[in-house]
N, CA, C and O of each residue as an XYZ file, in Angstrom:
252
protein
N       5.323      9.610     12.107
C       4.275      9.110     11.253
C       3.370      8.184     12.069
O       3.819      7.166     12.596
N       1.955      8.591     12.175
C       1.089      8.147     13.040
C       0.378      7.149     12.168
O      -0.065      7.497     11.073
N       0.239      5.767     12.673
C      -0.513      4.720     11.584
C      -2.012      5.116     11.279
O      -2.817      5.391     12.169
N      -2.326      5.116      9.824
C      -3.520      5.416      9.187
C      -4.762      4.899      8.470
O      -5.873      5.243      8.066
N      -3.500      3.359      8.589
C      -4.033      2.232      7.712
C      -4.703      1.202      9.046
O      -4.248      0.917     10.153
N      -6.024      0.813      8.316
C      -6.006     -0.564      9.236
C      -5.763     -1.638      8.556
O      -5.335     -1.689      7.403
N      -6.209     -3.095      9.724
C      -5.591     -4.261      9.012
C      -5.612     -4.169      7.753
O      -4.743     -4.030      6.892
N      -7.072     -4.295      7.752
C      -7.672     -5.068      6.357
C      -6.937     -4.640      5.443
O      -6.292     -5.394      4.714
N      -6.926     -3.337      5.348
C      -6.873     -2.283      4.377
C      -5.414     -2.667      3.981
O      -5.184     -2.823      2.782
N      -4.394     -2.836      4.902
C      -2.939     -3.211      4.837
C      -2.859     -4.565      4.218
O      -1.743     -4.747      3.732
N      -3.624     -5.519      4.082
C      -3.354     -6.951      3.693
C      -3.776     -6.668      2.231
O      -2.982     -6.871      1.312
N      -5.167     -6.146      1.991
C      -5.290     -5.334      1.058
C      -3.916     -5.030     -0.216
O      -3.557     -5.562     -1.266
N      -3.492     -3.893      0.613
C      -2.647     -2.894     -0.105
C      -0.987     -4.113     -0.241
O      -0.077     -3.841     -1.025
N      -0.962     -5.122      0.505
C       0.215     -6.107      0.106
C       0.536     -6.531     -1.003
O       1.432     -6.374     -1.832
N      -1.183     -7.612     -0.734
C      -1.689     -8.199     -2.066
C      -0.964     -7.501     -3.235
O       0.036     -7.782     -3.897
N      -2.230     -6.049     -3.234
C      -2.281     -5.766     -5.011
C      -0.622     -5.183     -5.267
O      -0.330     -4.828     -6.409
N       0.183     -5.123     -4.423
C       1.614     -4.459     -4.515
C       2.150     -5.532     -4.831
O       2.583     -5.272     -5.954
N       2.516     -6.927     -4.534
C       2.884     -8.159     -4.783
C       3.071     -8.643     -5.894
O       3.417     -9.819     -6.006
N       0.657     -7.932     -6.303
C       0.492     -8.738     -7.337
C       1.178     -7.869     -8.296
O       1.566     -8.438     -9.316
N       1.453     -6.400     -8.173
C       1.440     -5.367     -9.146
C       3.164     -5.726     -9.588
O       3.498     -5.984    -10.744
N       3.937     -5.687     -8.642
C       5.321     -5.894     -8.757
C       5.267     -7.247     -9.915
O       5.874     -7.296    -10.985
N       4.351     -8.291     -9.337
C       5.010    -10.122    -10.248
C       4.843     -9.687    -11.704
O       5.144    -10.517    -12.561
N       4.328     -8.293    -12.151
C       4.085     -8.272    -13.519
C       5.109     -7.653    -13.852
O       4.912     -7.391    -15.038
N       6.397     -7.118    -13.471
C       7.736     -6.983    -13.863
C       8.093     -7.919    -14.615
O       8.688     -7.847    -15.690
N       7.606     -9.122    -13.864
C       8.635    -10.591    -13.964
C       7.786    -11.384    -15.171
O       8.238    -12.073    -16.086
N       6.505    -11.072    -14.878
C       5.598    -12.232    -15.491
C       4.378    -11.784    -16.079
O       3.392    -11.690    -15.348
N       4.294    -11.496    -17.280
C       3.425    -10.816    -17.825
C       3.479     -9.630    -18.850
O       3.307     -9.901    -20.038
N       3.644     -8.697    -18.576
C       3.866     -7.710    -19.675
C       5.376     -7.222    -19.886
O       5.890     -6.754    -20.901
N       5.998     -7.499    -18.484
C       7.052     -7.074    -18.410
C       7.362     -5.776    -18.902
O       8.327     -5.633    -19.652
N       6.429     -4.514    -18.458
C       7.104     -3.467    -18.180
C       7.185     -2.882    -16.817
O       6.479     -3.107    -15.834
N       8.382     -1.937    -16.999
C       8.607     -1.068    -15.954
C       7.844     -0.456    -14.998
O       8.235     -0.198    -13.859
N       6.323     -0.124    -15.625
C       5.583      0.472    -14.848
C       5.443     -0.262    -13.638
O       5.444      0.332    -12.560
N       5.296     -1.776    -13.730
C       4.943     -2.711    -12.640
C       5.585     -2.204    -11.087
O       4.919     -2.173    -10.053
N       6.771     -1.892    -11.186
C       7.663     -1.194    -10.351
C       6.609     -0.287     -9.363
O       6.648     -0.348     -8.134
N       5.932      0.321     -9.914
C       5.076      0.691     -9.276
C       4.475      0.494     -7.455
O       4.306      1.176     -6.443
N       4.306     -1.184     -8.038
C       3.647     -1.757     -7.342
C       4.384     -1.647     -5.521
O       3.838     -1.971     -4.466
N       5.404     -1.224     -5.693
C       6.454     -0.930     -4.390
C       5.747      0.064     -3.573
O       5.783     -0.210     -2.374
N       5.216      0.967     -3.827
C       4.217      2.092     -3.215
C       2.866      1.599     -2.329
O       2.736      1.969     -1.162
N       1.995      0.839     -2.907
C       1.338      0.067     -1.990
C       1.981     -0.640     -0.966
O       1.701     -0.352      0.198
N       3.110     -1.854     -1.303
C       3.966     -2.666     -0.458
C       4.489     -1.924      0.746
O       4.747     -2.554      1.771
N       4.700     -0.303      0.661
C       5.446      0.426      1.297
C       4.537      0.855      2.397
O       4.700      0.881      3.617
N       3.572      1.173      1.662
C       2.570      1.955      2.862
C       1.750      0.662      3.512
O       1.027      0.994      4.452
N       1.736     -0.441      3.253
C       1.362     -1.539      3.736
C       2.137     -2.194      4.931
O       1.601     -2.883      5.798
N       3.397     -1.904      4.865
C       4.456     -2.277      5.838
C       4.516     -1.855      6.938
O       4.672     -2.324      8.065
N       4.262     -0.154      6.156
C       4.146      1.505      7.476
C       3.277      1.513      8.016
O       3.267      1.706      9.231
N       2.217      1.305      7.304
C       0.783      1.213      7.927
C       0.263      2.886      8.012
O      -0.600      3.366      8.747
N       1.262      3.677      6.813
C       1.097      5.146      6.943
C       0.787      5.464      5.632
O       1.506      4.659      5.041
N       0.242      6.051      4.831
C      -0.593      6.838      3.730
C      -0.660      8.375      4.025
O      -1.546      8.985      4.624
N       0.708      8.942      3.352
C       0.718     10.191      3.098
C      -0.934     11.087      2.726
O      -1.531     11.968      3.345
N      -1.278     10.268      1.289
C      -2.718     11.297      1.466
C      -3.952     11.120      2.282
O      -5.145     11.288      2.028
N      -3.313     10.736      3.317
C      -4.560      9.986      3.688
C      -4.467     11.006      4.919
O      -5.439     11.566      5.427
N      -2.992     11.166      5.352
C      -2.949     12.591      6.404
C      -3.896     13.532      6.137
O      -4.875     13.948      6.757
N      -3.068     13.948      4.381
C      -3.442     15.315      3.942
C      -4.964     15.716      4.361
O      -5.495     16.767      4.720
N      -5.440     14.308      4.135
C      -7.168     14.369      3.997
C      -7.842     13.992      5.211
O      -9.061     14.103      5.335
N      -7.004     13.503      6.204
C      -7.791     13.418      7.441
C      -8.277     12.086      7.805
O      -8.816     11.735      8.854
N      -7.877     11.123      6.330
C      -8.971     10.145      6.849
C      -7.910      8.988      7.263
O      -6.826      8.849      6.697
N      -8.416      8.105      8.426
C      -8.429      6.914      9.197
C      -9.252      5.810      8.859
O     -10.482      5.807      8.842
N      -8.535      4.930      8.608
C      -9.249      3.397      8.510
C      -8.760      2.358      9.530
O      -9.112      1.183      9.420
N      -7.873      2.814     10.621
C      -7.905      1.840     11.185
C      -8.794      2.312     12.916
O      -8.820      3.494     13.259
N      -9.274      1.483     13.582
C     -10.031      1.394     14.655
C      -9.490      1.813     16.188
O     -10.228      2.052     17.144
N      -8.162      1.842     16.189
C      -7.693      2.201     17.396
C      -6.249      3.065     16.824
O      -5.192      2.866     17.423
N      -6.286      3.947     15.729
C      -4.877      4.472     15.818
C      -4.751      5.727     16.546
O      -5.749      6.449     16.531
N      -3.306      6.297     17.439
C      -3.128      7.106     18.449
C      -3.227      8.370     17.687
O      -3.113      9.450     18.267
C-alpha cells in the first residue's frame, strides 16, 4: 500500500474521525459514531482505498 494521502489531508481526516468517534460517548450516543474509525484508519496509513481505485494523489512527493 503506496501512501495517497497528504499531510494536510491526514490531520484533516484525524480530526473529523476523533471528532466523529467522541459522539459515541458524548452526544447522541449512537452506534453509527463508530464510524468515525475509518477516517482515523486511513489517517494513520496515509492510504485511501478509493482513492487507488480512482487514481487520485494528494500528497506531493508519494513513491
Amino acid at each position: 500500500m503506496k501512501r495517497n494521502i497528504g499531510t494536510t489531508e491526514r490531520v484533516v481526516r484525524a480530526i473529523a474521525g476523533i471528532g466523529i468517534i467522541c459522539l459515541a460517548f458524548v452526544g447522541p450516543k449512537t452506534p453509527w459514531a463508530y464510524l468515525g474509525i475509518v477516517p482515523l484508519l486511513t489517517a494513520i496509513s496515509g492510504f485511501c482505498p478509493p482513492y487507488a481505485l480512482l487514481g487520485i494523489k494528494t500528497c506531493n512527493n508519494c513513491d
